[in-house]
Each structure stands twice: as C-alpha cells, then as structure tokens.
DSSP file (Angstrom, degrees, kcal/mol; ACC not computed):
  #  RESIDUE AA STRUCTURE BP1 BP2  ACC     N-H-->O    O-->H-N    N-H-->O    O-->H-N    TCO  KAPPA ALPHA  PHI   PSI    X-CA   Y-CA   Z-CA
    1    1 A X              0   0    0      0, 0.0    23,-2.8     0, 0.0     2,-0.5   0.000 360.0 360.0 360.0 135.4  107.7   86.6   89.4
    2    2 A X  E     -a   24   0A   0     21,-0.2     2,-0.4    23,-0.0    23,-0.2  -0.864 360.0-149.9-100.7 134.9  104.2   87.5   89.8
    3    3 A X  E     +a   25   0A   0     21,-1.6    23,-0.7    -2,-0.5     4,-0.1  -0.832  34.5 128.0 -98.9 144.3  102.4   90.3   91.5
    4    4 A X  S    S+     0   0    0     -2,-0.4    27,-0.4     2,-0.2    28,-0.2   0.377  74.2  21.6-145.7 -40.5   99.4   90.8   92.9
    5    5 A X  S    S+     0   0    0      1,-0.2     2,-0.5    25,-0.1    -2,-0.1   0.659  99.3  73.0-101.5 -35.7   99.2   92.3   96.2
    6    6 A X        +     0   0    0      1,-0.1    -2,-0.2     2,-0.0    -1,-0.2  -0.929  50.9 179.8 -99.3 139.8  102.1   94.0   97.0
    7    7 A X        +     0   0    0     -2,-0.5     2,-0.7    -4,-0.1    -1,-0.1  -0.040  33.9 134.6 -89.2  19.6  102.4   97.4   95.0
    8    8 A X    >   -     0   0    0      1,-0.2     2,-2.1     2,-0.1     3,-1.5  -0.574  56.8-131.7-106.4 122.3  105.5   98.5   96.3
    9    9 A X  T 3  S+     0   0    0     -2,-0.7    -1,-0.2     1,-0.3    -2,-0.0   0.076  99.4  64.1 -54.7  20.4  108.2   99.9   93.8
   10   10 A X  T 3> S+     0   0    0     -2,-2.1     4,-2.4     2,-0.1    -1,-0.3   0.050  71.1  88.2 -58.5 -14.4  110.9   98.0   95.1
   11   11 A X  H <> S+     0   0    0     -3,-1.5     4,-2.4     1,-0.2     5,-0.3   0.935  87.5  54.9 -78.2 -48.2  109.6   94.7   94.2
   12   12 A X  H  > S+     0   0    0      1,-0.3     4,-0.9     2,-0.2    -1,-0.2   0.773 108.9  47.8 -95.4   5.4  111.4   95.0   90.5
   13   13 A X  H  > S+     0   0    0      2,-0.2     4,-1.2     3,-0.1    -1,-0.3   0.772 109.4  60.3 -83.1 -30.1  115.1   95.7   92.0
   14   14 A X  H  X S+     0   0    0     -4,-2.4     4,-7.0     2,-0.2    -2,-0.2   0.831 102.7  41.9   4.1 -85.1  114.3   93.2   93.9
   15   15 A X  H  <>S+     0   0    0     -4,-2.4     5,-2.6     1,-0.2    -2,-0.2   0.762 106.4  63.2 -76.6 -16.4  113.9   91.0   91.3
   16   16 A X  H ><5S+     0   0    0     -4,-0.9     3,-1.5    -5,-0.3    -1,-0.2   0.884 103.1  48.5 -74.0 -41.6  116.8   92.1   89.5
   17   17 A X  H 3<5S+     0   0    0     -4,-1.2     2,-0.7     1,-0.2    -2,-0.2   0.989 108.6  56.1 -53.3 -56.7  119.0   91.1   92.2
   18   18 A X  T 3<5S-     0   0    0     -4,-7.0    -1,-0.2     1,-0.1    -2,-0.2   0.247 120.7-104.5 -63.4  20.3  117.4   87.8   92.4
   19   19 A X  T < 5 +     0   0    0     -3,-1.5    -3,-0.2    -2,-0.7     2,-0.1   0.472  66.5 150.3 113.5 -40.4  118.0   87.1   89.0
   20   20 A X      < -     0   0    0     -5,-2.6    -1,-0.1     1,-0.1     3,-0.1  -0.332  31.0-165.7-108.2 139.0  114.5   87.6   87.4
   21   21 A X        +     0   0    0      1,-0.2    29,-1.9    -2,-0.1     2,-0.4   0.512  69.3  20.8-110.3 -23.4  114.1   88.7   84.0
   22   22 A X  B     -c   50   0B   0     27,-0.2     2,-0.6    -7,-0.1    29,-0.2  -0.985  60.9-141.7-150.7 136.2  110.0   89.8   83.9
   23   23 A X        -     0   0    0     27,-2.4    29,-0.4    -2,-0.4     2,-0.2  -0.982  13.9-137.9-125.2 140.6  107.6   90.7   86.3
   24   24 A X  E     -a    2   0A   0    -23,-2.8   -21,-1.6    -2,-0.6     2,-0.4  -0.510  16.9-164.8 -77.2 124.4  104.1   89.4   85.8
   25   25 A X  E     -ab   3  53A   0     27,-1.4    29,-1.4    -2,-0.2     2,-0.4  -0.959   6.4-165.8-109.1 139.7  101.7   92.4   86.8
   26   26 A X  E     + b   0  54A   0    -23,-0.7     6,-0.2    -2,-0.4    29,-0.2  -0.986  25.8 155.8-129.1 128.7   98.2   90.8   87.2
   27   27 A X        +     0   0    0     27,-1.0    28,-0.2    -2,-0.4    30,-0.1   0.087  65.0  75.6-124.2 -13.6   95.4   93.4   87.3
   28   28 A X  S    S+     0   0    0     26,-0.3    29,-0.2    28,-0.2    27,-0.1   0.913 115.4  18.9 -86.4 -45.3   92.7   91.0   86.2
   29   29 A X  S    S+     0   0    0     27,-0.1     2,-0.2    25,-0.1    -1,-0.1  -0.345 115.4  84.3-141.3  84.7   92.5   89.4   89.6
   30   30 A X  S    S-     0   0    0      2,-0.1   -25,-0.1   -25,-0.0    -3,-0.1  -0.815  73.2-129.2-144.1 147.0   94.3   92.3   91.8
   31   31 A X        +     0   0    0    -27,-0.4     2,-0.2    -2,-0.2    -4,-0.1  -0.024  68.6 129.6 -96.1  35.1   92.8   95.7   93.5
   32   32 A X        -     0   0    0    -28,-0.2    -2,-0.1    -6,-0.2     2,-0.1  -0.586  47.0-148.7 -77.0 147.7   95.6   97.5   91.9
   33   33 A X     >  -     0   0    0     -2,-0.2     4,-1.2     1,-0.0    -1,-0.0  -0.296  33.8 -84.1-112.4-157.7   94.7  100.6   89.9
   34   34 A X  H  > S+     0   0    0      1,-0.2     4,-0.6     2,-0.1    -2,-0.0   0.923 124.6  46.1 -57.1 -42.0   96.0  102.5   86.7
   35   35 A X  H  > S+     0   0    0      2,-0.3     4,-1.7     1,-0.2     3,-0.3   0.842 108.1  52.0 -90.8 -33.7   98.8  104.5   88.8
   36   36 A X  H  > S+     0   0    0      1,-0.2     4,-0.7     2,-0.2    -1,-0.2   0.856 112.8  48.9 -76.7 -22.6  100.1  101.6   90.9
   37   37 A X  H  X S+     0   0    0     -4,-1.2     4,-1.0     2,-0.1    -2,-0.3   0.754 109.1  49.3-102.4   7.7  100.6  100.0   87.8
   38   38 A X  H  X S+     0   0    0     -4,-0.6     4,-2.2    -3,-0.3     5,-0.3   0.803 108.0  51.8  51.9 -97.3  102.3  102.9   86.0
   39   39 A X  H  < S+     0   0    0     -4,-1.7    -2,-0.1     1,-0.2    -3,-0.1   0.714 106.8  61.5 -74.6  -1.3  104.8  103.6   88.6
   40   40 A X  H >X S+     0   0    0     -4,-0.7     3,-6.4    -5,-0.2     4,-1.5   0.946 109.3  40.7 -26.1 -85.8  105.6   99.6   88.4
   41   41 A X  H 3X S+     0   0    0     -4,-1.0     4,-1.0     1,-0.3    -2,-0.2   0.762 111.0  52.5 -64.0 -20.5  106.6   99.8   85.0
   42   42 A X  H 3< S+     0   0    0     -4,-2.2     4,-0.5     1,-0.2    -1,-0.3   0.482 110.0  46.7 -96.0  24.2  108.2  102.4   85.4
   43   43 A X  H <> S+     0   0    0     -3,-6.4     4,-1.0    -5,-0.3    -2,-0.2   0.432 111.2  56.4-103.4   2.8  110.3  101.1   88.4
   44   44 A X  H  <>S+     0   0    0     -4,-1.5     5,-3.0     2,-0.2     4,-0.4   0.727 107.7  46.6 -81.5 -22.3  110.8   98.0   86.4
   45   45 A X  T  <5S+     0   0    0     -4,-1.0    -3,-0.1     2,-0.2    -2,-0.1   0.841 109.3  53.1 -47.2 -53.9  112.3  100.0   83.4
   46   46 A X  T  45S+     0   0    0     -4,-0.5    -2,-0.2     1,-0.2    -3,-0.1   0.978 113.4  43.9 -65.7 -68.7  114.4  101.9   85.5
   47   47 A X  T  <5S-     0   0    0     -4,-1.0    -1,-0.2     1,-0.1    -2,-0.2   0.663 114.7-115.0 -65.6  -9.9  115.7   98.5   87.0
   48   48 A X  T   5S+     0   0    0     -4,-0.4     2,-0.5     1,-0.2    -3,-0.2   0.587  72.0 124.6  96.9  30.3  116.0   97.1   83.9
   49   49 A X      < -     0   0    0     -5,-3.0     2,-0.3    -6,-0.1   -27,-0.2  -0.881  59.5-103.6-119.1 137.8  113.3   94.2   84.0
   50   50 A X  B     -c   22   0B   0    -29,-1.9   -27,-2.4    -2,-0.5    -5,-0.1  -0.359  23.2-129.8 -89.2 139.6  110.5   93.7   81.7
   51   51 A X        +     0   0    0     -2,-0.3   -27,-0.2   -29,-0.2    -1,-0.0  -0.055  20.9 178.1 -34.9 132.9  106.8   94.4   82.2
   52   52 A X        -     0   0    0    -29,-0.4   -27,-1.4   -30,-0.1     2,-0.4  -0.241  14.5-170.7-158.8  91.5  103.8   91.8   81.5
   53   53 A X  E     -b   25   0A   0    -29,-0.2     2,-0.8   -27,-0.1   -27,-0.2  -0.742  14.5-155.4 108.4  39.3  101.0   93.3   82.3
   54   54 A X  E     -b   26   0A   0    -29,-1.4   -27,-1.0    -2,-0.4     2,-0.5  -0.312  21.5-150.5 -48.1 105.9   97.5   91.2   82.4
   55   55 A X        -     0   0    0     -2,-0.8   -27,-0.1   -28,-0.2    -1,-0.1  -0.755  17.2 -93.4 -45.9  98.6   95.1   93.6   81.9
   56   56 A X        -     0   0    0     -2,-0.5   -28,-0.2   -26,-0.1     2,-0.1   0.263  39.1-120.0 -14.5 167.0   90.7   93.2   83.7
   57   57 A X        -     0   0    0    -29,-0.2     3,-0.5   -30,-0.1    -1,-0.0  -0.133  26.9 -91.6 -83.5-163.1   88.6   92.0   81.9
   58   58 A X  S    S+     0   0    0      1,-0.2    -2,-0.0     2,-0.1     0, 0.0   0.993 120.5  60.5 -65.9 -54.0   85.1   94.0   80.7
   59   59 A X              0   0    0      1,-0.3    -1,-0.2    -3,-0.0    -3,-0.0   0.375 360.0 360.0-104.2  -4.3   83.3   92.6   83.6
   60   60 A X              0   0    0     -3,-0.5    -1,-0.3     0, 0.0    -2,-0.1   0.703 360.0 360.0 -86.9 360.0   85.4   94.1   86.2
C-alpha cells in the first residue's frame, strides 16, 4: 500500500488487518514532513508492518 495524503497513524493497523506486509511512504511527491513520517514508522513497527520510505529529492 502506498501513502501519500493521508498521514493518519492508523493507516498501518489498518493494513495489517488487510493483510499487507509494507507500507510505501512517499515523501518525494507528498506534503508530509519529518514528524508525520516518524510517527508512521513508528505506528507501523508497533503494528508490526514494514516501512519503505521514498525520501525528496535535492530540488524539493
């Protein structure tokens, strides 16, 4: 599953019920900031589904 829009720490318990092994964080083209992605991973830890993280580029 990917994210982009919605920040809301629910999203990876979510996805653990449905099934879903990884959630795609996209930050390259998202207005998400260091701390919404932060308390992502660490509500995807907690739920026990792994982080993948795209990171901006320089130009953003």
């Amino acid at each position: 599953m990917s994210i982009k829009f919605i920040t809301s720490n629910e999203i990876p318990m979510m996805c653990k019920m449905a099934g879903v092994h990884a959630l795609f964080i996209d930050m390259e083209h998202s207005a998400m900031d260091l701390h919404q992605v932060g308390q992502l991973i660490l509500a995807c830890n907690y739920a026990g589904v792994s982080a993948v993280v795209r990171s901006p580029s320089k130009s953003h």
